[in-house]
C-alpha positions as CSV (number, residue, x, y, z in Angstrom):
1,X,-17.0,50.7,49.2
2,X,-18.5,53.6,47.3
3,X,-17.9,57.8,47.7
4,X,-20.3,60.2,47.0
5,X,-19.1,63.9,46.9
6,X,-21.5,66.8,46.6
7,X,-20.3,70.4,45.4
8,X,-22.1,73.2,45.4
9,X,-19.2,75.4,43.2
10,X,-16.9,74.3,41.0
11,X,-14.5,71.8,41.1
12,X,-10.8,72.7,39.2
13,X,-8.2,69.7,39.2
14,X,-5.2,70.4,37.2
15,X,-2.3,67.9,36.8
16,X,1.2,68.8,35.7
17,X,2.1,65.0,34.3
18,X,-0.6,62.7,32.8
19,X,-3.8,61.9,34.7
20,X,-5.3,58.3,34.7
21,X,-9.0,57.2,35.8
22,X,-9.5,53.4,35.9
23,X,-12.6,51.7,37.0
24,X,-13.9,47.9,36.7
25,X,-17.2,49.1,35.6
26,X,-18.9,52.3,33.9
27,X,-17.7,55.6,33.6
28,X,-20.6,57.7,33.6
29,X,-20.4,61.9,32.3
30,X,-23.2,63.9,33.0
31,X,-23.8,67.5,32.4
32,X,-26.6,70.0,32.8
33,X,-24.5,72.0,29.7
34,X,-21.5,70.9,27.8
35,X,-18.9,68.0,28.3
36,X,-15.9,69.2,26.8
37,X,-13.0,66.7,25.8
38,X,-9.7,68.0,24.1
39,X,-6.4,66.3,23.1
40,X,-4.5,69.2,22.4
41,X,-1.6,67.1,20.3
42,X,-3.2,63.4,19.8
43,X,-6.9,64.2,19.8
44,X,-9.5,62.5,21.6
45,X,-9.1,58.7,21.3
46,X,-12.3,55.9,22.0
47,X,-11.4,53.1,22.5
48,X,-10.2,49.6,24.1
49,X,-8.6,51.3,27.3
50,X,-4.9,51.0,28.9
51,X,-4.7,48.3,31.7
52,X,-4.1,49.6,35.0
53,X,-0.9,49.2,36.2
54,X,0.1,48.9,39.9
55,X,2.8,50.2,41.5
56,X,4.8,47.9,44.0
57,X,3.2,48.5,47.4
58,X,3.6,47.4,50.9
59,X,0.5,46.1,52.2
60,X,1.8,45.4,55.9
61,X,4.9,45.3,58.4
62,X,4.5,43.1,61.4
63,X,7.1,43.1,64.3
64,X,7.1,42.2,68.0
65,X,10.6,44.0,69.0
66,X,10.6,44.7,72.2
67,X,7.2,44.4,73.2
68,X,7.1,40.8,73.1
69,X,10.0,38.4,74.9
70,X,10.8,35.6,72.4
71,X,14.0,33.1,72.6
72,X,16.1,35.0,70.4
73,X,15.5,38.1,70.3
74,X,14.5,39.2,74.0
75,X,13.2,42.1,76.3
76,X,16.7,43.0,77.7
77,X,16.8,42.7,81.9
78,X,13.0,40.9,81.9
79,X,14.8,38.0,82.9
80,X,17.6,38.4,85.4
81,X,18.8,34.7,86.2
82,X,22.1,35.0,84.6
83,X,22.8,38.1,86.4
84,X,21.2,37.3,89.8
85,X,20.6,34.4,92.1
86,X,17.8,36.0,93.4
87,X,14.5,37.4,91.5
88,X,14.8,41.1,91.1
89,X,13.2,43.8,88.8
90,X,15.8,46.2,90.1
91,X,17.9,46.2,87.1
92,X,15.0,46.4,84.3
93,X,13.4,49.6,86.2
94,X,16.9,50.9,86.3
95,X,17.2,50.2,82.5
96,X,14.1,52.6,82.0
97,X,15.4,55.2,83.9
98,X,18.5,55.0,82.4
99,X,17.4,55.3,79.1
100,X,13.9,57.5,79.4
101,X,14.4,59.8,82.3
102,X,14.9,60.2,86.3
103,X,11.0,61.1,86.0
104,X,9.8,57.7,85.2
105,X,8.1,56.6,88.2
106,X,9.4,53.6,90.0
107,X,6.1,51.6,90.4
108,X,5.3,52.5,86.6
109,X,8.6,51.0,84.9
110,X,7.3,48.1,87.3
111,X,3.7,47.9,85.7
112,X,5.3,48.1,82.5
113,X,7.7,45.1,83.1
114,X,4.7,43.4,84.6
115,X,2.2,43.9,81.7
116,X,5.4,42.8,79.0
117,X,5.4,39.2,81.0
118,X,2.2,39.3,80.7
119,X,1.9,39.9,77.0
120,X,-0.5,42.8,77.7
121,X,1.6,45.5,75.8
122,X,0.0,47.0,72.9
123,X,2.1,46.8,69.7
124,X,2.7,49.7,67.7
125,X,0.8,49.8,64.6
126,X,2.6,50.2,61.5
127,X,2.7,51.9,58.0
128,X,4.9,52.6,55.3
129,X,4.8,55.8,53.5
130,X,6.4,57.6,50.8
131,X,5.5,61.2,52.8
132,X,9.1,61.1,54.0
133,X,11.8,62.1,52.4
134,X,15.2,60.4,51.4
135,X,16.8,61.5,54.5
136,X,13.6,60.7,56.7
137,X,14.3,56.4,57.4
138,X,11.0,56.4,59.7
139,X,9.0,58.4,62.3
140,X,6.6,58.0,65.2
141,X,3.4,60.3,65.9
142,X,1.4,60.0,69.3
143,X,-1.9,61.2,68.1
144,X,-2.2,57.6,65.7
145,X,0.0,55.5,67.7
146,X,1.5,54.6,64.7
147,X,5.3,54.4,63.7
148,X,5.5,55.7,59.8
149,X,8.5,53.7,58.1
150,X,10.3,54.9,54.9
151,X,8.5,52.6,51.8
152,X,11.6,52.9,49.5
153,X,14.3,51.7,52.9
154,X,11.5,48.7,52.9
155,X,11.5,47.6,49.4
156,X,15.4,47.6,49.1
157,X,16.3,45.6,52.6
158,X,14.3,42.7,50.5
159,X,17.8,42.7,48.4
160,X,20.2,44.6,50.2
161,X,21.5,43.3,53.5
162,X,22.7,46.9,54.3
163,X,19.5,48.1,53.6
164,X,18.1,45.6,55.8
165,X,20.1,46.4,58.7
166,X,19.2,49.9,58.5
167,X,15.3,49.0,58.5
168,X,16.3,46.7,61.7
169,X,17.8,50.4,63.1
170,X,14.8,52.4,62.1
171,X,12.4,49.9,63.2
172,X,14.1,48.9,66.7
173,X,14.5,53.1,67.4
174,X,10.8,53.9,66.9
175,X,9.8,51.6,69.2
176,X,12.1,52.8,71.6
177,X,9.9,56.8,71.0
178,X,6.7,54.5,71.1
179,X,7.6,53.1,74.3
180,X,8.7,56.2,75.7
181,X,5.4,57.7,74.7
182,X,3.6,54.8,76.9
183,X,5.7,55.2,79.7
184,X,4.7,58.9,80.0
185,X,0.7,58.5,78.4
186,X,-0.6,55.5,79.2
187,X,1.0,54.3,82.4
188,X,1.9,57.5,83.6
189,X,0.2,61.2,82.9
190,X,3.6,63.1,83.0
191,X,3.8,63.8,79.2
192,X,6.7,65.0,77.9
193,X,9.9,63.4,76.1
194,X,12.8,61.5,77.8
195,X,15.7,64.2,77.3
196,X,18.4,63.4,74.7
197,X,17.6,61.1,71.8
198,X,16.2,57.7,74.0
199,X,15.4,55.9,70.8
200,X,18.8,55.4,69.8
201,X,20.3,55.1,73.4
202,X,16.7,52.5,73.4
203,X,18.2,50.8,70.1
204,X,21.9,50.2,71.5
205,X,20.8,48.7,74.7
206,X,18.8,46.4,72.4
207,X,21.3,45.2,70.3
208,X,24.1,45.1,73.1
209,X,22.2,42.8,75.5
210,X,21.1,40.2,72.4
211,X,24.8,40.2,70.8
212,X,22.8,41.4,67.3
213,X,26.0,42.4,65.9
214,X,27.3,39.4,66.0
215,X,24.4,37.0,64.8
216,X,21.8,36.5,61.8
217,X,18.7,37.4,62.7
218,X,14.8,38.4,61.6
219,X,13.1,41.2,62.9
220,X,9.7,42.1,60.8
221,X,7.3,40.0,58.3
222,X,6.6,42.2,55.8
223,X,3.6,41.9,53.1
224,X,4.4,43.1,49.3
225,X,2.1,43.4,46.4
226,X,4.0,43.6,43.5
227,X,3.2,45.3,40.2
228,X,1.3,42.2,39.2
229,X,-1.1,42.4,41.7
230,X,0.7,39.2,43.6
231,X,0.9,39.8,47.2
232,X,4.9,38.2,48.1
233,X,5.7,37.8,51.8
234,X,9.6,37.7,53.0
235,X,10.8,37.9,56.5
236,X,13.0,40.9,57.0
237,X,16.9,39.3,58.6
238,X,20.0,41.1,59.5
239,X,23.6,38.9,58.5
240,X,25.9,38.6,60.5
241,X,28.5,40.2,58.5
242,X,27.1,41.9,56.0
243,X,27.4,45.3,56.8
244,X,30.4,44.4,58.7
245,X,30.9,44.9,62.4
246,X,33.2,47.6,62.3
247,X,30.0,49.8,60.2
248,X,27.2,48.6,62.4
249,X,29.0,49.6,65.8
250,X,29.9,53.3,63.9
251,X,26.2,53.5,63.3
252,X,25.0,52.7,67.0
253,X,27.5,55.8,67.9
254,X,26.1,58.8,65.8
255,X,23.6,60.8,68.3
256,X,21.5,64.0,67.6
257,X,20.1,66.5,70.6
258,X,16.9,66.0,71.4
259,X,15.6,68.9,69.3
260,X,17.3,67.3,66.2
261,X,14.9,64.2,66.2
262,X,11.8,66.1,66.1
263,X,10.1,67.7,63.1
264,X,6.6,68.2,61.1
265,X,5.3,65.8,58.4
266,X,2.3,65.9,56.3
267,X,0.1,63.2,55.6
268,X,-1.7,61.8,52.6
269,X,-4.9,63.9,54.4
270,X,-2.9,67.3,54.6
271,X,-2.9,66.5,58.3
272,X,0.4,68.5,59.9
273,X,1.5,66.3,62.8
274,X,4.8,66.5,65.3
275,X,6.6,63.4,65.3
276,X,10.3,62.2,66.3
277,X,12.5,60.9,63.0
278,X,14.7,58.4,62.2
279,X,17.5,60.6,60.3
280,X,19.7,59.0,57.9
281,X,22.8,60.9,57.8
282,X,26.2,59.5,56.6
283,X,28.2,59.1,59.4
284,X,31.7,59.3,57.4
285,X,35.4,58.3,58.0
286,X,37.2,60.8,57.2
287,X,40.1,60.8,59.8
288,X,40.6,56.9,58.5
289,X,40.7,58.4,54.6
290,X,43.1,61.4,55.7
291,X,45.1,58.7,57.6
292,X,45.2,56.1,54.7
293,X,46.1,58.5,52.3
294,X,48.8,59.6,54.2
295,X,50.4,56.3,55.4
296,X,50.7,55.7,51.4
297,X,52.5,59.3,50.8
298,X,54.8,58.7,54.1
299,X,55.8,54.7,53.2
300,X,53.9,53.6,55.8
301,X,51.8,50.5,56.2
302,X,48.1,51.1,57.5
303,X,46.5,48.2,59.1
304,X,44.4,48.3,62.2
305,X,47.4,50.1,64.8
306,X,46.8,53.2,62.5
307,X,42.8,52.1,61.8
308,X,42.1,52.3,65.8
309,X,44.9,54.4,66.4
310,X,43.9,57.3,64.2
311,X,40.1,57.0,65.2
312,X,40.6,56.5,69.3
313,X,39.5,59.8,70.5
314,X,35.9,59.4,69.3
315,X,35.5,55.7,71.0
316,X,38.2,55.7,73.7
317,X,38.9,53.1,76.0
318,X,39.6,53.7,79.5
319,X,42.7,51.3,79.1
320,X,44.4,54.0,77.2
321,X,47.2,51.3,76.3
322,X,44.2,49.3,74.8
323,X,44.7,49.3,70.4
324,X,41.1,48.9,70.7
325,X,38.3,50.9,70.1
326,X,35.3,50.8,72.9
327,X,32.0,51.6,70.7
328,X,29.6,50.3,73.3
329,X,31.4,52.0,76.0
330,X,31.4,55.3,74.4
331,X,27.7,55.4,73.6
332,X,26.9,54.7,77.3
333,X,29.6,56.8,78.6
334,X,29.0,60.1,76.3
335,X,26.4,61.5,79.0
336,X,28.5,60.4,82.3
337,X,30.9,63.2,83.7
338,X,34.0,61.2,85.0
339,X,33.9,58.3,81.7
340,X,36.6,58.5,79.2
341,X,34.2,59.1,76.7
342,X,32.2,62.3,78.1
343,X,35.4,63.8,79.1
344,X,37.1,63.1,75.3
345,X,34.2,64.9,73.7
346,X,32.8,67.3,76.2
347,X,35.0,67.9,79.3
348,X,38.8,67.9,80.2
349,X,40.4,65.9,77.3
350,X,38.8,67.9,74.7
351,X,42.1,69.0,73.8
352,X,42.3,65.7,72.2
353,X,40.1,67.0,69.7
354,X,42.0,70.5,69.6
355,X,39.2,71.9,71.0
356,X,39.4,74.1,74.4
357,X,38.6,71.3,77.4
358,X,36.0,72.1,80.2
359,X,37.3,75.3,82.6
360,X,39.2,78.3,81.8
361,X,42.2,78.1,79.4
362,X,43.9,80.5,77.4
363,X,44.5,79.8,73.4
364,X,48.0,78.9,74.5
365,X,47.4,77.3,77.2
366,X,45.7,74.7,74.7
367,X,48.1,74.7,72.6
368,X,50.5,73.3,75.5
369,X,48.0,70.7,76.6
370,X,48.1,69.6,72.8
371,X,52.0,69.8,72.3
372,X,52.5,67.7,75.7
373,X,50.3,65.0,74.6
374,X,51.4,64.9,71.4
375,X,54.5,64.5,72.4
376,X,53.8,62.2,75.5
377,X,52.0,59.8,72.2
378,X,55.3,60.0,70.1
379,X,57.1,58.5,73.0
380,X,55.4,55.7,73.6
381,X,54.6,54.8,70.3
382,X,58.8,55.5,69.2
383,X,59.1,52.9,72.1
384,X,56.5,50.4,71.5
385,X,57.3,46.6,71.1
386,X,55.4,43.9,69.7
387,X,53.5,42.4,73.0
388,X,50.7,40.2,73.0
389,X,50.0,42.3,76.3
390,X,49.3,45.4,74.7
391,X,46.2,44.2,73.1
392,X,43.2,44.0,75.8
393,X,39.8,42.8,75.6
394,X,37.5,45.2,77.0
395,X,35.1,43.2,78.7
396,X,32.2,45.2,77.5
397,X,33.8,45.8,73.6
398,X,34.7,42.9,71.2
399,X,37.8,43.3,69.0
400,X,38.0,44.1,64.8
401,X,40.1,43.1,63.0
402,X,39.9,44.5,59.3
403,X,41.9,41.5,58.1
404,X,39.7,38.9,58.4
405,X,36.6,41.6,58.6
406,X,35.1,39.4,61.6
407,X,35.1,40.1,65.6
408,X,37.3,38.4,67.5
409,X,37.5,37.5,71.5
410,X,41.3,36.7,71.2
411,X,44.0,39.0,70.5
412,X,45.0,40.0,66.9
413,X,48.2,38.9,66.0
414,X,50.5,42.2,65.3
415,X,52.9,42.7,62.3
416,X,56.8,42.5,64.0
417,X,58.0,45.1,61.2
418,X,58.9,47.4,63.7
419,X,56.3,49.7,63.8
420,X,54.6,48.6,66.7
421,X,54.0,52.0,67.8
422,X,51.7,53.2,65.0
423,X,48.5,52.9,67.7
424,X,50.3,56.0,69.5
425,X,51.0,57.7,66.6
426,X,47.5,57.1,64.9
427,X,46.2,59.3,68.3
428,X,48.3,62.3,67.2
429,X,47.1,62.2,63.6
430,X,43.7,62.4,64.7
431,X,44.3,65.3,67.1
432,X,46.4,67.2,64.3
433,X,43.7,66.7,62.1
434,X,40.5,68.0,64.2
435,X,42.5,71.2,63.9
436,X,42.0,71.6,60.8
437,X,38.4,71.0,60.9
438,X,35.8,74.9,60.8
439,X,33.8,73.4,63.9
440,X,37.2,73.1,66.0
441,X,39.1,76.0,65.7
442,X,39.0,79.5,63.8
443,X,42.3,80.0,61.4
444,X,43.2,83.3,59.7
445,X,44.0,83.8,56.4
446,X,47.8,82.4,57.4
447,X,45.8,79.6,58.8
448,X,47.0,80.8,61.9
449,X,44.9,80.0,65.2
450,X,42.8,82.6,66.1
451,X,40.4,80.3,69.0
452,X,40.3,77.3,69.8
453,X,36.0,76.4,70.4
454,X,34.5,74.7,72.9
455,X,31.8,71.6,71.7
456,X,29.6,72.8,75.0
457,X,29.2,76.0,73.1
458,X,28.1,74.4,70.4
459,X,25.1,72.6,68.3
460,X,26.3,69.3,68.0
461,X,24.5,68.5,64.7
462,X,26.1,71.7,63.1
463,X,29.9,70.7,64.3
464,X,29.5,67.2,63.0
465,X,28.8,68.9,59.5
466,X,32.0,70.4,59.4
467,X,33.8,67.5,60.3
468,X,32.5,65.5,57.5
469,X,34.0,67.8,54.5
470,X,37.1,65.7,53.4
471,X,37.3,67.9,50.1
472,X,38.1,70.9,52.2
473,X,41.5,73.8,52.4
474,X,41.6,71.9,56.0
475,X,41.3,68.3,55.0
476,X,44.6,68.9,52.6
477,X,46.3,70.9,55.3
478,X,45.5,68.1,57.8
479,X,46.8,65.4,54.9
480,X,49.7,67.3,54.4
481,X,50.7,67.7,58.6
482,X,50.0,63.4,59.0
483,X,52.1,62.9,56.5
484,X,55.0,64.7,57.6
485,X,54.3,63.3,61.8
486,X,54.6,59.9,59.9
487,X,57.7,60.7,58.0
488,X,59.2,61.5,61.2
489,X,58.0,58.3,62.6
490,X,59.5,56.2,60.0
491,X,62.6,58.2,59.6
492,X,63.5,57.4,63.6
493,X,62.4,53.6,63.3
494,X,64.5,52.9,60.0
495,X,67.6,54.8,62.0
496,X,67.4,57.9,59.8
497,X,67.1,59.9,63.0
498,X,69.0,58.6,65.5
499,X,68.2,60.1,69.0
500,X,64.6,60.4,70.6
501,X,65.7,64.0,71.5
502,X,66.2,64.7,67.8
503,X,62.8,62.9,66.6
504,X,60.8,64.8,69.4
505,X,62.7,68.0,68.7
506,X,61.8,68.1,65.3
507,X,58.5,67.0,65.8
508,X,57.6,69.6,68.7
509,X,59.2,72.2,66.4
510,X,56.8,71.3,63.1
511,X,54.1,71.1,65.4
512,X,54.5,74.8,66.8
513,X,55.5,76.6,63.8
514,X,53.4,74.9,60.9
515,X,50.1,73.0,62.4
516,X,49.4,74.8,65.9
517,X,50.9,78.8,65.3
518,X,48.7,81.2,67.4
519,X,48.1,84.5,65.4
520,X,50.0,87.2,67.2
521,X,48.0,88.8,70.5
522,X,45.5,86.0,70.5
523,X,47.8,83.6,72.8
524,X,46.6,84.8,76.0
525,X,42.6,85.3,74.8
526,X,40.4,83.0,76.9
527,X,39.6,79.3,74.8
528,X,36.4,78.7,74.1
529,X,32.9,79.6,72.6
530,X,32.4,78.8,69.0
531,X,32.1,80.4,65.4
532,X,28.2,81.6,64.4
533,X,27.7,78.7,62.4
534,X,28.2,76.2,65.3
535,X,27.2,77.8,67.9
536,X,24.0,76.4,69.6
């Protein structure tokens, strides 16, 4: 292929770093004046030339996720024979509406299951790019059809299993935007975008209805020429348990509003287009570090009755006696007034979070929702026995257990050390500890409460930001208040403190005066809203 380019004016390249021209045959100069070479520090060198050297590339990525119904890794609800007696494509368009939008029509989510039977679904085309940046894992445009994946993310999942399982994200999401798109362009004319973010909603229904967190797998075919000019093919594959379970359910949880996933890219033509991103953000643990780090200063072991315990209000169960966490249930639930899960994070039970709950409340009338259910938790975990009974399977959620760092379908056996109660207390800590956090309530300079914010108030990208700082004033003040709720914990179990009146007496008391104090004449000020920097 040859390119011809014609100038009329002048033509001014100037390169920061070095500049290299290589062809396989003649370099031809030609000028109606001067030719003018100057090596400012070496001088001008003829000679036998450099050899080219290539960079590592990727020449393709080919996948069939989704859009094409193999044995193992299927097109959740296109077959319904384990569900049903009966053919039905009931639950499939029910699946689309679920996940794209109310506006999908019926008989187009119908065309659409038809045509993927049929194999008549066109498959995204592919590229990888360096135009994104670090944070960018991959992105979809409409105008090419094409779904733009991250080169540097590609290259490492060839090594690294947890960069693998990241690609398997970032691919599996864009098709979920790419199907969305055909639902509303090509089989429909509605346009638009399916509110919310329906490519990672897309991506969890994918992996829950093939069990991928509990299997190895391959997902892509991917095409690499290396720097020798060799072209290397390797199948891209997920383990089993490597990231572990635990990590990969955490990652199907972290959501962004809908105006979060969208952004402007340039390509390698200057072309500006729209497109919807993967984001790669680190989704943190710090109520687990603040926990741990406080078991150790109190005497306390930390095993998983403190590990679920102290991160249940952000994947609850609706079996609150469960010492499980529900990860599937809370992504599905997040967006359904009346689930566990929508009302922890975004109606009644905010409180939970120390955050004002859905409907008017005064600052102290949070703080007593708070100081009840703190103490309500102390109770039952100051009264907790070792019972195989305690521990439920959710029918939709399989068990951890950070022992063995595998899922489990049975039961994990407990420790009888008699501090079978630690679940319970675990739920205080992480309420005591969102108190602390910018995004959940303003403090004066006495790190007294001044509001207590409400998450509907705010943009939900911004809050998580604050939540993440485990360096912070608040993260020590919140270390320092788990340590001492543990202290009291242990004290009562080892007999130290001999009366549940005492223990809960002294543990209302610390609670009131040192983490909750309302700053005078701001007790009865309506809860609510949210600082600037949160605010939507």
């Amino acid at each position: 292929m040859s390119r011809y380019r014609y100038v009329k004016g002048s033509i001014t390249k100037i390169t920061h770093g070095k500049h290299y021209m290589y062809s396989g045959e003649n370099i031809i100069t030609s000028s109606q004046k001067k030719v003018v070479e100057v090596g400012k520090q070496n001088g001008v060198i003829i000679g036998e030339p450099e050899e080219y050297v290539r960079e590592k590339r990727i020449i393709s990525i080919k996948s069939d996720l989704y859009i094409r119904n193999y044995l193992e890794l299927k097109t959740p609800y296109l077959d319904v024979s384990n569900l049903l007696s009966f053919k039905s494509s009931k639950p499939f368009i029910a699946g689309i509406k679920a996940i794209f939008g109310d506006d999908i029509k019926h008989e187009v989510a119908k065309k659409f299951l038809l045509d993927l039977l049929d194999n008549k679904v066109p498959l995204p085309k592919w590229e990888a790019t360096w135009i994104l940046s670090d944070e960018q894992g991959g992105c979809f445009n409409e105008k090419y059809e094409t779904i733009y994946i991250n080169e540097k993310i590609i290259l490492d999942a060839e090594k690294n299993p947890k960069k693998s399982w990241l690609l398997f994200l970032i691919m599996i999401e864009e098709i979920g935007h790419y199907v969305d798109y055909l639902l509303r362009n090509k089989y429909d004319t509605i346009g638009g975008d399916a509110p919310g973010d329906e490519g990672k909603i897309f991506a969890a229904d994918f992996i829950h209805y093939n069990k991928l967190l509990f299997k190895d797998f391959e997902f892509a075919q991917i095409e690499i020429q290396e720097e020798s000019g060799k072209i290397k093919r390797f199948n891209a594959k997920v383990l089993r348990d490597d990231p572990e379970f635990k990590i990969k359910a955490q990652d199907l949880l972290y959501t962004d509003s809908m105006e979060d996933d969208h952004g402007i890219i340039t390509l390698k033509d200057g072309e500006e287009v729209e497109v919807e991103f993967f984001k790669i953000r680190g989704q943190g643990a710090i109520h687990e570090d603040i926990t741990k780090r406080a078991a150790k200063n109190a005497g306390v072991l930390y095993d998983y009755r403190l590990d679920r315990g102290c991160s249940w209000q952000d994947v609850p169960c609706s079996d609150q006696s469960t010492i499980n966490n529900c990860y599937f249930s809370t992504g599905f639930g997040m967006k359904k007034e009346g689930k566990i899960a929508f009302e922890s994070h975004n109606g009644s039970l905010q409180y939970w979070h120390s955050m004002a709950p859905a409907g008017v409340f005064t600052n102290q009338e949070v703080k007593n929702l708070i100081l009840k259910q703190a103490e309500e938790w102390f109770k039952e975990g100051i009264s907790s026995k070792y019972n195989k009974q305690d521990i439920k399977i959710n029918k939709h959620d399989i068990m951890y257990d950070p022992q063995s760092k595998r899922p489990s379908h049975t039961p994990v056996e407990g420790k009888k050390d008699g501090y079978d109660g630690l679940f319970y207390i675990g739920k205080i800590l992480h309420m005591v500890q969102d108190s602390y956090s910018l995004s959940h309530t303003q403090r004066d300079s006495e790190n007294r409460i001044v509001q207590f914010q409400g998450y509907d108030a705010q943009n939900h990208h911004k809050h998580g930001h604050a939540d993440k700082d485990g360096g912070s004033i608040g993260a020590q003040h919140a270390e320092t208040a788990s340590t001492q709720i543990l202290k009291f914990y242990k004290e009562f179990r080892d007999g130290k403190i001999t009366t549940e009146a005492g223990v809960l007496l002294l543990l209302k008391n610390y609670l009131d005066k040192h983490v909750y104090p309302i700053a005078p004449g701001r007790e009865n000020v309506t809860a609510g809203g949210s600082a600037p920097e949160y605010s939507k």
